[in-house]
C-alpha positions as CSV (number, residue, x, y, z in Angstrom):
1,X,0.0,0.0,0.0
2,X,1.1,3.3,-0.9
3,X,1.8,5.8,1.8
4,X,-0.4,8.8,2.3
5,X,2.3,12.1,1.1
6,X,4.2,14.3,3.3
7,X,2.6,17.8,4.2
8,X,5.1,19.1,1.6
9,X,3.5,17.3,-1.2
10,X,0.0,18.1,0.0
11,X,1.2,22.1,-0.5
12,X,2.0,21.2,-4.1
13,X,-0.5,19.6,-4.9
14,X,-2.6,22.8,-3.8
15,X,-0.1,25.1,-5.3
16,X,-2.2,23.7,-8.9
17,X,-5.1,25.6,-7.9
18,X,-5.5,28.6,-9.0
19,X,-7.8,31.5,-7.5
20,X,-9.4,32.8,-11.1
21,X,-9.9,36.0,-10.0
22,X,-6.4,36.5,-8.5
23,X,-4.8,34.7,-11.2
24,X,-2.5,33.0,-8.5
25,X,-2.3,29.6,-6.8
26,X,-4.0,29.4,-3.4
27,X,-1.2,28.6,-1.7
28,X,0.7,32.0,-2.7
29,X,-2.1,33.5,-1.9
30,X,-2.4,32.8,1.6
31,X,-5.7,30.7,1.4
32,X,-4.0,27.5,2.7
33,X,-3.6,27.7,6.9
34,X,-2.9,24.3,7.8
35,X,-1.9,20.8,6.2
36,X,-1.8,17.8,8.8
37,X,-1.2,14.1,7.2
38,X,-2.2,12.0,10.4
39,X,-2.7,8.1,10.4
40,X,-3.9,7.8,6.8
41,X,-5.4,10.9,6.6
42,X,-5.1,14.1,5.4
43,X,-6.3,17.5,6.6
44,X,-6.4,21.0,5.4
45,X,-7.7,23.8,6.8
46,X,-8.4,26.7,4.0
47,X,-10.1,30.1,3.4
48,X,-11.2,32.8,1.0
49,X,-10.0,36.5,0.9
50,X,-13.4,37.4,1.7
51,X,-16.5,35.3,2.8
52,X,-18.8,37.0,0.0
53,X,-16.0,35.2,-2.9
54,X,-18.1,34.2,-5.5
55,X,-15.4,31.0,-6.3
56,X,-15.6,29.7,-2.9
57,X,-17.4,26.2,-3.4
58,X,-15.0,25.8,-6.5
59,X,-12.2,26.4,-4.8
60,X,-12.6,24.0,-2.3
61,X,-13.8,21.4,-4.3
62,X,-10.8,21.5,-6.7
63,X,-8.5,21.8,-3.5
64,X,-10.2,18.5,-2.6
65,X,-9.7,16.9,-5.7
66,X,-5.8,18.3,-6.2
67,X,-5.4,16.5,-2.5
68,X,-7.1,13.4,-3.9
69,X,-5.4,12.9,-6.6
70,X,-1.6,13.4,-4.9
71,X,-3.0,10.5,-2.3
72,X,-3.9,6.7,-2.1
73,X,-6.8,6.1,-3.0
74,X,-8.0,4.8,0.5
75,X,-6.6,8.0,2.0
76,X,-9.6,10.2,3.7
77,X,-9.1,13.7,2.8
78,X,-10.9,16.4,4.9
79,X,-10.7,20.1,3.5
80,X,-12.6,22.3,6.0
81,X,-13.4,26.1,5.1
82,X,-12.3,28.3,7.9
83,X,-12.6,32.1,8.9
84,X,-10.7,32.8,11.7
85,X,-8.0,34.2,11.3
86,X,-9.3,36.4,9.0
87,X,-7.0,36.3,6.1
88,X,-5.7,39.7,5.2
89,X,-2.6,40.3,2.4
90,X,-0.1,39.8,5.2
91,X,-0.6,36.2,4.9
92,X,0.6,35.9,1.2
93,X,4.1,34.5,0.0
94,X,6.4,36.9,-0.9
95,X,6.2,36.0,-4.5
96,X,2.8,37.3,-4.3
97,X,2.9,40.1,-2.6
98,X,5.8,41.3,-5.5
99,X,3.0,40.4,-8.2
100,X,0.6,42.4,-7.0
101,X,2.7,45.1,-5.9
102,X,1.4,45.1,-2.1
103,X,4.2,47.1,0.5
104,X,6.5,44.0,2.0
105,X,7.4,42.5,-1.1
106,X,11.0,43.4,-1.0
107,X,11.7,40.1,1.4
């Protein structure tokens, strides 16, 4: 049986979706607060720049599916949509920040 991935690999395979109004993966972007691979499972806490996003349901479904396909097949994958903290543009990647030209990109 193959082994459920590393946390690492569970952040790549997020890093192929992409926020369609951002034009930037969700993982640059902040959206992605925690990745826990536990006993066979994997978990992910995520969330959306604003609670009113309009791409929210697709977003986590194709973060589900990205998850999915980088595991086992028996591997349970929960993706939960969270609000606290509130995500602010603080909590994106340097290489972000630089593309959209926020103050702090100079890291």
């Amino acid at each position: 049986m193959t082994p459920a991935p590393d946390a690492s690999a569970v952040y790549d395979a997020l890093r192929e979706v992409d926020d369609p109004e951002a034009g930037m993966n969700i993982v640059e972007l902040g959206l992605v607060y925690r990745v826990e691979v536990v006993d066979g499972r994997v978990e992910v806490d995520m969330t959306m720049t604003t609670p009113a996003c309009p791409v929210a349901d697709m977003l986590v479904e194709q973060a589900r599916l990205a998850v999915q396909r980088a595991c086992p097949a028996a591997t349970e994958v929960r993706l939960q949509l969270v609000w606290e903290p509130i995500w602010n543009p603080s909590m994106m990647s340097g290489t972000a920040r630089e593309f959209f030209g926020w103050p702090g990109s100079q890291q």
